[in-house]
N, C-alpha and C positions, 0 to 999 in steps of 0.2 A: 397655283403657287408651286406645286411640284413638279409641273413643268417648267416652270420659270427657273427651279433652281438644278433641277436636271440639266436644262441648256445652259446654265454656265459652267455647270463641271466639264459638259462635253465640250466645252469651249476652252476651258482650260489645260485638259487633256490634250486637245488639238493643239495648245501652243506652244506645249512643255515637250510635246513631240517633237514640232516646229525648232525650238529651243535646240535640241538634244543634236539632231539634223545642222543644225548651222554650230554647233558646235563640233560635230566629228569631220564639217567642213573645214574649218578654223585650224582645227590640229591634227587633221590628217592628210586632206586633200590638197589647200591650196601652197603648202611649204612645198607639197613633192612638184606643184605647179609652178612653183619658183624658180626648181632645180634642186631644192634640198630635200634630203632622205630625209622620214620624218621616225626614223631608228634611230640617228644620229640627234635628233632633239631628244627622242627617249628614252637616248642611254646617256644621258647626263652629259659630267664635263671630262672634255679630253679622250673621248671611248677610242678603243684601237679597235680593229675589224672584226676581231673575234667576238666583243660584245656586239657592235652591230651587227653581225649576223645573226646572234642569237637574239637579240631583241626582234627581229625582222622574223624569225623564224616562232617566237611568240607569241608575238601580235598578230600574226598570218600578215604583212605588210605584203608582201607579196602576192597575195591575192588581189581579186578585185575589187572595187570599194561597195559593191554589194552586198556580195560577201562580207568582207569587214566590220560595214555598220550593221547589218543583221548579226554579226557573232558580237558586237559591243552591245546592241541594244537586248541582245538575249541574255547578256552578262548582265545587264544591270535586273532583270525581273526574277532569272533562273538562274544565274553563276554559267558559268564559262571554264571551260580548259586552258590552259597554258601549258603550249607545244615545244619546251626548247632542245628538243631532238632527245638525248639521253633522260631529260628531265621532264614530266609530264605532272602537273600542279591542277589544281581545282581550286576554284575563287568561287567560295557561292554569293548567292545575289543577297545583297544587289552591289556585284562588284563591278567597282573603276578601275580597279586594274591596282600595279603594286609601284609602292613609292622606290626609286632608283636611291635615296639617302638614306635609308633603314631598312629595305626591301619587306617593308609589313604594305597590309591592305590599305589603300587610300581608304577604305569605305571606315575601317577600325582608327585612323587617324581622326577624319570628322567625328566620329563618335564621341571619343575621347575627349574633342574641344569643344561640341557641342553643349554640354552642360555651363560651360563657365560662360560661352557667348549667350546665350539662352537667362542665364542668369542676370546678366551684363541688361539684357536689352528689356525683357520684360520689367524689371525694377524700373530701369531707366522711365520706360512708355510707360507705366502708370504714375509714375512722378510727375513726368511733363504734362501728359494728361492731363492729370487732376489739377493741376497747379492752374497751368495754360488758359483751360477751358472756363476753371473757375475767376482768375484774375480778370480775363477776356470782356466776362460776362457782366461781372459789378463794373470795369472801363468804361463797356456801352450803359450802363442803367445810368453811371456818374459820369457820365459826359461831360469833358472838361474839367470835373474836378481835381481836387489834390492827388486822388489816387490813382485818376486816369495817366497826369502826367508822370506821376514817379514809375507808374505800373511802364509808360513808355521809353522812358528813360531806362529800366532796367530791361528793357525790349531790347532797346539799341545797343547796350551794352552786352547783354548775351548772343546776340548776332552777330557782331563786330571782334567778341575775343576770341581766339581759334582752340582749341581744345587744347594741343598741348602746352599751350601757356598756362590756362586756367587749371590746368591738370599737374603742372609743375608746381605752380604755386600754391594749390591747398596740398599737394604732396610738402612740400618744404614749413607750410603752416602746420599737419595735423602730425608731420613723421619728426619733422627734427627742430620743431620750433616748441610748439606744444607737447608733445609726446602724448596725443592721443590715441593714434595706432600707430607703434612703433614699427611695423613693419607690416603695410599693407601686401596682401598677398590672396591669393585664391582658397579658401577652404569650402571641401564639401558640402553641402547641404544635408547629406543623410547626415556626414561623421559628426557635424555642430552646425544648427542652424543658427543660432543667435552670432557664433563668431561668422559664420557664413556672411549674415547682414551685417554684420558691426564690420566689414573688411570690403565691403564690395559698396559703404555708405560714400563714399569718395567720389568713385568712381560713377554710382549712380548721381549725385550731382553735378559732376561737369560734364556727362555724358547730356544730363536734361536741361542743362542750363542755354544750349542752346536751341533745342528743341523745346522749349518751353516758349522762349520768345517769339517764334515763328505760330506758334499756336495761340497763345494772348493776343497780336496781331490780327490773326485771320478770324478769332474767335469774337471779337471786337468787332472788325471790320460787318461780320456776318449779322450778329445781332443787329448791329444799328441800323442795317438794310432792313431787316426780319421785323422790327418794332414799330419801323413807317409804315407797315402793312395796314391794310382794311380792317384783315380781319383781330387783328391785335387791339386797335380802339374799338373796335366792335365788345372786342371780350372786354374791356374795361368800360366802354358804356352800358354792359349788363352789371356792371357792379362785383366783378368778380374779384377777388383775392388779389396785390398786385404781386404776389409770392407765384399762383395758380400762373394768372398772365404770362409771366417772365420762363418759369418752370416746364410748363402744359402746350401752351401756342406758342411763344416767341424760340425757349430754345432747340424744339425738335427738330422744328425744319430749318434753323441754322445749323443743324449737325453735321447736314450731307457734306459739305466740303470740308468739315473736319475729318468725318470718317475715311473720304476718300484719302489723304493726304496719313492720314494718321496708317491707313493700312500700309502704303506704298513706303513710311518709316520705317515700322517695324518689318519687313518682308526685306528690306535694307541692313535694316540694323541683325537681323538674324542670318545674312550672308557675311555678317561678320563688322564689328564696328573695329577698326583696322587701326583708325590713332589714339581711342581712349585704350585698347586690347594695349598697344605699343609701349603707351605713358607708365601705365601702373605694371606692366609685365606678364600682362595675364595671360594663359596659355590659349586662345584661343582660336577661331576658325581665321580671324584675321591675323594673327600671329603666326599660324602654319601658310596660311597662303602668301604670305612675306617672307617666309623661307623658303617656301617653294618659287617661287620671282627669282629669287637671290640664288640658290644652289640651283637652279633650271630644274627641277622636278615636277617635269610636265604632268604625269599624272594625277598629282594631287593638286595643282593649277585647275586644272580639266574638270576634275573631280568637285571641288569645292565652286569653282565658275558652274556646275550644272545645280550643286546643292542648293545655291544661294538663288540661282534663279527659281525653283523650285517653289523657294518660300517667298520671292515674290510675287510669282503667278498665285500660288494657292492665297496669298494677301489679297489680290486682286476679288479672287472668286469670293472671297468672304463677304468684302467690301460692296461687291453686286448684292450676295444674298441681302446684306445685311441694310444695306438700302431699302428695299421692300416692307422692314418692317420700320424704320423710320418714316418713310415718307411712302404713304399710299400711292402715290401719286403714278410713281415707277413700276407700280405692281403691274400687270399684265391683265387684261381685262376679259 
């Protein structure tokens, strides 16, 4: 077993490298392959020559891309110098380099939005979760019943609305219709957690309203396969519980395809959930990388594109380990 979870780290490790590599390809190598100086991307909008010089003479641009990706990829574990002739700077790791809009660390900007996205997304995935998985489950036990079709009715309706509609409209229900939270907005969690959940309760349901239906769906679909099994009549011809049945043998090994699907979300949602962050205003990793899109501040583009990949690969390795202990089956023999 410790092998088995060894070799998906070092599998993971190998991709985020892989990742890191096709990304210093993306924004360094193939612009200058086009013809464009990839100085002139990273000094923002309208630069006149003296910034690009000096950006070129920071980055060591003019070196070779050996060079380059060995002095980025040593920034990100150890920090890195910043050369711009007169001016010699130090970024310790794990630096991306500095945003051209506010000239602070990319690395202190994710930080910064990290908590509110982070906030945003785990509320959310245990909502949907629990909701999903459990809806899903009584769907397949009542097959055809009254709760199956409403449960799929409100399936097809949280799949078919787009977030910022559903986002607009309980913002216009709870802010200025009802005056439930008159002004939803982001509050810390150390500084007040109750207003922290009472302000982010919105937001965690149209963020899970559609990821909730997708998981009732599949959670559904998976059961009713998992119950025509052998060995499921088997455990009810021994007379067992049909709580045990349903519980014990039917939903474990219907889990694996939610697990998979459920990590590859969240490893998503924590690169930054981009139109619920947009609706309610929240400052988050998908709200900085929308600015950086808009003002061209490649490094924090760069930066947040490698973060977000990060936490979907590390989603992925969980999702392997965590197979193993669901379903024997996968264990390595």
């Amino acid at each position: 077993m410790a092998r088995f979870i060894l070799g998906r780290l070092i599998g993971g490790i190998v991709i985020l490298w892989l990742v890191s590599v096709l990304a210093f390809v993306l924004f360094f190598v193939v612009p200058k392959a086009l013809g464009n100086n990839p100085a002139v991307l990273f000094a923002g909008r309208s630069p006149d020559p003296a910034t690009i010089a000096g950006v070129t003479r920071k980055l060591g641009l003019d070196r070779s891309y050996v060079d380059q990706y060995w002095d980025f990829l040593r920034g990100v574990f150890v920090g890195r110098h910043f050369d711009s002739g007169s001016d010699r700077s130090w970024c310790p790791a794990p630096c991306l380099g500095y945003s051209f809009r506010n000239d602070q660390p990319v690395w202190s900007e994710i930080v910064d939005a990290l908590p509110v996205t982070a906030s945003l997304s785990i509320g959310a995935a245990v909502l949907f979760l629990v909701v999903g998985v459990s809806t899903g489950v009584i769907s397949a036990v009542r097959r055809g019943g009254l709760f199956d079709r409403i449960a799929a009715a409100v399936s097809l309706a949280g799949v078919s609305l787009p977030v910022y509609f559903t986002g607009l409209l309980l913002l216009l229900l709870v802010s200025y219709k009802w005056h439930i939270i008159d002004n939803v907005h982001y509050v810390d969690f150390t500084h007040n957690p109750a207003l922290w959940a009472w302000n982010l309760i919105p937001a965690w349901l149209v963020l899970s309203l559609l990821y909730t239906a997708n998981y009732q769906r599949l959670t559904r679909a998976s059961m009713i396969e998992t119950l025509g099994e052998d060995y499921v009549r088997t455990a009810r011809a021994k007379g067992l519980r049909e709580r045990t049945v349903i519980g014990k043998h039917a939903l474990r090994p219907a889990l694996t395809p939610i697990v998979t699907i459920f990590g590859l979300d969240l490893g998503v949602l924590f690169g930054g959930a981009i139109l619920t962050e947009h609706t309610f205003g929240f400052r988050g990793l998908g709200a900085i990388s929308i600015d950086a899109v808009n003002t061209q501040d490649l490094p924090v583009t760069m930066g947040v594109t490698l973060f977000a990949a990060f936490f979907i690969i590390l989603a992925n390795v969980l999702v392997d380990v965590t197979y193993a202990f669901i379903d024997p089956r996968v264990r390595p023999s």
